[in-house]
C-alpha positions in Angstrom: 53.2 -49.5 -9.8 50.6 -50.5 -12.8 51.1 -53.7 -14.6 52.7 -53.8 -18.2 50.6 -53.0 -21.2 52.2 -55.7 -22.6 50.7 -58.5 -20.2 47.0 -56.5 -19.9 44.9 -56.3 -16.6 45.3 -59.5 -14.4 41.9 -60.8 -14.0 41.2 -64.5 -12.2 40.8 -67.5 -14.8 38.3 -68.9 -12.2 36.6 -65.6 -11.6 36.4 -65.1 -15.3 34.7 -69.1 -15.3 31.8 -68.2 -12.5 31.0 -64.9 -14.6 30.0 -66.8 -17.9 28.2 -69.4 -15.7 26.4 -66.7 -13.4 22.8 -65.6 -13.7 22.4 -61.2 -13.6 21.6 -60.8 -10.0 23.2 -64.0 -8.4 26.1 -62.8 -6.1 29.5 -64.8 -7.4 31.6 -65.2 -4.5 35.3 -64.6 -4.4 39.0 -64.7 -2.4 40.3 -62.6 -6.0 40.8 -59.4 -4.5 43.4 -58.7 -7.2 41.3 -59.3 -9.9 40.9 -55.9 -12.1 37.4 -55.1 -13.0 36.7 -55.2 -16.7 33.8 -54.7 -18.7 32.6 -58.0 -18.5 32.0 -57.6 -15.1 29.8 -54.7 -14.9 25.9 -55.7 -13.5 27.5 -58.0 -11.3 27.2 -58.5 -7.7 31.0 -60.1 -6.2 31.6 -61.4 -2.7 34.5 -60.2 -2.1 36.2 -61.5 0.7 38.0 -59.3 3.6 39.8 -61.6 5.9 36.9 -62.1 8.0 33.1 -62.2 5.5 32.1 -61.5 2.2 31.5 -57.9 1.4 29.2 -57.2 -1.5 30.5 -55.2 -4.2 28.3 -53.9 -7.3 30.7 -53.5 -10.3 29.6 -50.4 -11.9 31.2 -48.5 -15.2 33.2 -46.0 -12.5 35.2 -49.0 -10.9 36.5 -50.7 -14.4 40.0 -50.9 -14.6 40.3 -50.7 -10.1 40.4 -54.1 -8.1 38.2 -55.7 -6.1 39.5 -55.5 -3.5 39.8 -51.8 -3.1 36.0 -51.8 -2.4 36.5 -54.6 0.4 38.0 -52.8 3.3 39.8 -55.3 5.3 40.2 -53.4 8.8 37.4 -51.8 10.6 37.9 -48.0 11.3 36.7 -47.0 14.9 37.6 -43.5 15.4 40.4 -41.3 16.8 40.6 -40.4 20.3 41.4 -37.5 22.6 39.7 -34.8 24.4 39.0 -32.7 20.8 37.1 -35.7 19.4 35.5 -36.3 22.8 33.7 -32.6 22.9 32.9 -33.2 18.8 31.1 -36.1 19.8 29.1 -34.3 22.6 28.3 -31.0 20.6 27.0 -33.7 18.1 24.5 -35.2 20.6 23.4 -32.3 21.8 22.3 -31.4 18.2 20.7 -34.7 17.8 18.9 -34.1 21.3 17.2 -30.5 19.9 16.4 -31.8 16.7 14.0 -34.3 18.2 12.7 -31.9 20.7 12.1 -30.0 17.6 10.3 -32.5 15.8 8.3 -33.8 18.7 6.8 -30.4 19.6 8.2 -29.4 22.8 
């Protein structure tokens, strides 16, 4: 559900603090991950943290008005299972093995 016009985009007084004191280029690390990215923010490189590191996130004009945290996954995905996937995976290798026979000349 999106926040009230009336209160505006909730953005982190402390976040808002590191951005005015930040040099272009320095990464600002943060735990905000419910911060909303404004316009202030674009050019800057956040550490956004997933639970486990900081994930760097380069707030372009595309992401204004998303969170930060919505470009800091916070689980890992490692891939569905089952005999279909199995034979994807092997028809991919098998690709990847001609393509360098291809290129090496044999």
């Amino acid at each position: 559900m999106a926040r009230s016009l009336k209160k505006g985009p909730y953005v982190d007084e402390r976040l808002m603090e590191k951005i005015k004191k930040a040099r272009q280029g320095e990464i600002i690390k943060t735990w905000a991950r419910s911060a909303t990215i404004t316009p202030e923010m674009i050019g800057y490189t956040f550490g956004v943290h997933n639970g486990k590191e900081f994930l760097q996130v380069k707030a372009t004009e595309d992401m204004v008005g998303h969170r930060l945290g919505e470009f800091s996954p916070t689980t890992k995905f490692s891939r569905h299972g089952g005999r279909m996937q199995r034979e994807l995976e092997q028809g991919a290798a098998e690709k990847e093995v001609e393509k360098t026979k291809q290129d090496t000349g044999q």
